[in-house]
N, C-alpha and C positions, 0 to 999 in steps of 0.2 A: 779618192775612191771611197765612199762608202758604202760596205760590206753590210756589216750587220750595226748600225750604230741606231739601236733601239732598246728598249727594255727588257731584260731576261722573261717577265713574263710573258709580252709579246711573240717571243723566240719561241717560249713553251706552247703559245696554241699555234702559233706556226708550225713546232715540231709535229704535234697534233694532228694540224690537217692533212700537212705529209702525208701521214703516215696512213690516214684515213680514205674511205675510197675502196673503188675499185681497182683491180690490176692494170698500173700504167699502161699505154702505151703512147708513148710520145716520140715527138718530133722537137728535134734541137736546130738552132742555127752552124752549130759544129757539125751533128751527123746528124742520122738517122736510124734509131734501135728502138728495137722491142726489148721490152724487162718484164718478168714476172715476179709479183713479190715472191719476197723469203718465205721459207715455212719455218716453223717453230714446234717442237716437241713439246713435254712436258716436263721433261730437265731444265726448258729454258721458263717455264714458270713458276718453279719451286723459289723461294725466296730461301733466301743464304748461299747458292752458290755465287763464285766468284766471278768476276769478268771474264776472267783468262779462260775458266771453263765454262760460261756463255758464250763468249767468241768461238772458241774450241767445235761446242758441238753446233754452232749455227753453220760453221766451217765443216763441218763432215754434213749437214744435210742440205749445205746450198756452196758445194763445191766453186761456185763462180764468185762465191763471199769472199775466199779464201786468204785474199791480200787484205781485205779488210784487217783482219786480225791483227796483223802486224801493225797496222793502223791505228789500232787504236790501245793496242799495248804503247805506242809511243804518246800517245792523245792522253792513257791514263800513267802513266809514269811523269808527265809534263805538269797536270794536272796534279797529285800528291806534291810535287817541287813547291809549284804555285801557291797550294793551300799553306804549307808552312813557309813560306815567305810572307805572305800575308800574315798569317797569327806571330812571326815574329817581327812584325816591320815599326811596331811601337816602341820595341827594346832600343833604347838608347844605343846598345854596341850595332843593331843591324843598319843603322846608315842609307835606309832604304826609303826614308820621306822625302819630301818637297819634290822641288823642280828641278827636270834634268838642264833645261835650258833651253829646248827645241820646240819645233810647235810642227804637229803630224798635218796630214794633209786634210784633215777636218779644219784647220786652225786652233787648234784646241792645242795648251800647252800641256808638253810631257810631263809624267813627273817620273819621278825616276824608277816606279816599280812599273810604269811603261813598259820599260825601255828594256828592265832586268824582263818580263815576265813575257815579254816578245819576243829576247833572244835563247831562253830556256823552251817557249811551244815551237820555237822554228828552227832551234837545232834538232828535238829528239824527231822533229816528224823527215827534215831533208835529209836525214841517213837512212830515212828507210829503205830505201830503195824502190816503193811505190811510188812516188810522185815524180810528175813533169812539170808542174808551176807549184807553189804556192804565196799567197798575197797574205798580208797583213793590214789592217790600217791604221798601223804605227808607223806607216813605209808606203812613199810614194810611186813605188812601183813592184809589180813582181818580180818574184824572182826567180829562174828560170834555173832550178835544180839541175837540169841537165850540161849547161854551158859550162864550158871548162873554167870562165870569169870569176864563176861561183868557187872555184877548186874544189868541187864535189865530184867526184865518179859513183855514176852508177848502173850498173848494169845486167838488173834483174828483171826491173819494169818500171815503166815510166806512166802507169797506167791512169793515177787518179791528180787531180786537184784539191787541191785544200786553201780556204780564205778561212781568214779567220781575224777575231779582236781577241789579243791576249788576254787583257784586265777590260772588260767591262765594267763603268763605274768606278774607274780607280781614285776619283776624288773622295768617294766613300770613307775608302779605307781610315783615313783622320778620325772620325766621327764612328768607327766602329762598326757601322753600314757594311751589310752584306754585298757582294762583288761579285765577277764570273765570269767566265773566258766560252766565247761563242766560237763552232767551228762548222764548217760548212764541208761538205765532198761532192767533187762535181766531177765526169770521166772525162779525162784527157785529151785535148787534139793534136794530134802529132803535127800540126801546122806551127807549132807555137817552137823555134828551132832557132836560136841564137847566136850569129857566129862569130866567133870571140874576134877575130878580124874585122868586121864590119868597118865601115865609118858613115858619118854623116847619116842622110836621110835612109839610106839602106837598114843603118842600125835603127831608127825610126818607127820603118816597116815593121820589121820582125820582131820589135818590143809591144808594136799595137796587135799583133796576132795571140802573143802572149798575153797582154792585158784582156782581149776577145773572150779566151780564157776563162777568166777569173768573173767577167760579168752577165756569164747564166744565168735565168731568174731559176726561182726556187724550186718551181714544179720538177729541171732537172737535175735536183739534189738527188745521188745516190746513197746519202746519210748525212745527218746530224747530228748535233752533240752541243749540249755546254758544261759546265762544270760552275757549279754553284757553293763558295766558301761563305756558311754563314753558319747558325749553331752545328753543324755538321758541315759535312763535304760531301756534295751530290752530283755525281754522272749519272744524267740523261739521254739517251741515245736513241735513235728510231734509224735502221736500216730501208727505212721504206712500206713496212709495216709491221705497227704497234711500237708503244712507246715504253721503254723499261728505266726506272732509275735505283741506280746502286749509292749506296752510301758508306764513307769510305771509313772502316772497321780498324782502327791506329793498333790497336791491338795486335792486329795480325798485318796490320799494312797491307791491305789488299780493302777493295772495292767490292759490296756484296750485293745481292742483288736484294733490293727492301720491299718494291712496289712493281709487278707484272704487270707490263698491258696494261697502262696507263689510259684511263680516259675521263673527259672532261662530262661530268652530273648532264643528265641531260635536262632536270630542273636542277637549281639552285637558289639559295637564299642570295 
């Protein structure tokens, strides 16, 4: 399954187009909903607040955001792990270079900050208790958060999707090369229902429902995100409209917001 296996930049005018436009209304192969974009204050374009309080008040003025937040406290807390795995993975004690041994379902062989930086974004996001799948493409299938197989309970909301590439570029990493972990959000279909008894062709079914899932095209992204470790650490995020990236201040360990309502020159050199 390939998710996002493109270039960070590319991801950026995609995040772009997203976000751009008029007020969706679409039509999915899952369902059928209307969505109005988010609105945004002026708290949310001040530069130096933090993520926590951009989620916060995007979350009191688009009440239906609401689980987002959680979302993406786990998205940006994954992201801070990741940055300093990366700036310490040359240190001889961190153990964290070469190949793990495995080859993903691209064919592309692992290597081992793979493996670490795929099971650090897919622990903090499947406790949230928003999600009903999410995919990786370090991993040849979904994973279905809700299935007991997973031994995860969760019973608050099953409400979103999340695909995602942990370490985009991790051959980088050797050479110094900046890297980044792409993430996708897509709403949930409660079709997608795993039953830890199944067998055979049965379990089959119900894993291609899940997999359904996970292969949305982009238009019904209900958010984006990647996180960019290179002279700095940059979270990028568009909820659907406009595009904001924070840069993450070690100082205080938090994520600030550096650049409102991102948009691409309309000339350019």
């Amino acid at each position: 399954m390939k998710f996002f296996a493109v270039s960070l930049g590319a991801v950026f005018a995609c995040t772009l187009a997203f976000s751009s436009g008029p007020p969706p209304r679409r039509k999915t192969a899952l369902n059928v909903a209307t969505r109005a974009k988010p609105v945004f204050d002026e708290v949310c374009e001040q530069t130096g607040i933090t993520l926590k309080r951009f989620m916060t008040e995007v979350s009191l003025i688009n009440p239906e955001l609401q689980e987002l937040t959680t979302l993406f406290g786990a998205i940006e807390t994954a992201c801070k792990a990741i940055s300093n795995l990366v700036k310490r993975s040359q240190l001889p004690s961190s153990e964290t270079l070469g190949y793990e041994g495995n080859v993903n379902v691209q064919g592309e062989d692992q290597k081992k900050l793979d493996v670490i930086t795929n099971s650090v974004l897919k622990r903090a996001l499947r406790f949230t208790g928003k999600l009903g799948v999410l995919a990786s493409e370090e991993e040849d299938a979904p994973v279905d958060v809700i299935g007991g197989s997973k031994q995860v309970v969760i019973d608050e909301s099953d409400r979103y999707v999340v695909v995602f590439d942990p370490l985009d570029g991790s051959s980088n990493v050797d050479a110094g090369i900046p890297t980044g972990t792409i993430i996708g959000i897509y709403e949930h279909d409660e079709s997608c229902d795993i039953d830890v008894e199944c067998m055979g062709d049965e379990c089959v079914e119900q894993e291609a429902r899940c997999l359904a899932n996970t292969l949305q095209p982009g238009t019904n992204l209900v958010a984006a995100a990647y996180c960019l470790y290179s002279s700095s650490t940059f979270l990028v995020l568009t909820l659907g409209a406009g595009v904001y990236m924070f840069t993450l201040d070690e100082n205080i360990g938090e994520f600030v917001l550096s650049k409102p309502n991102v948009k691409i020159p309309e000339e350019s050199s």
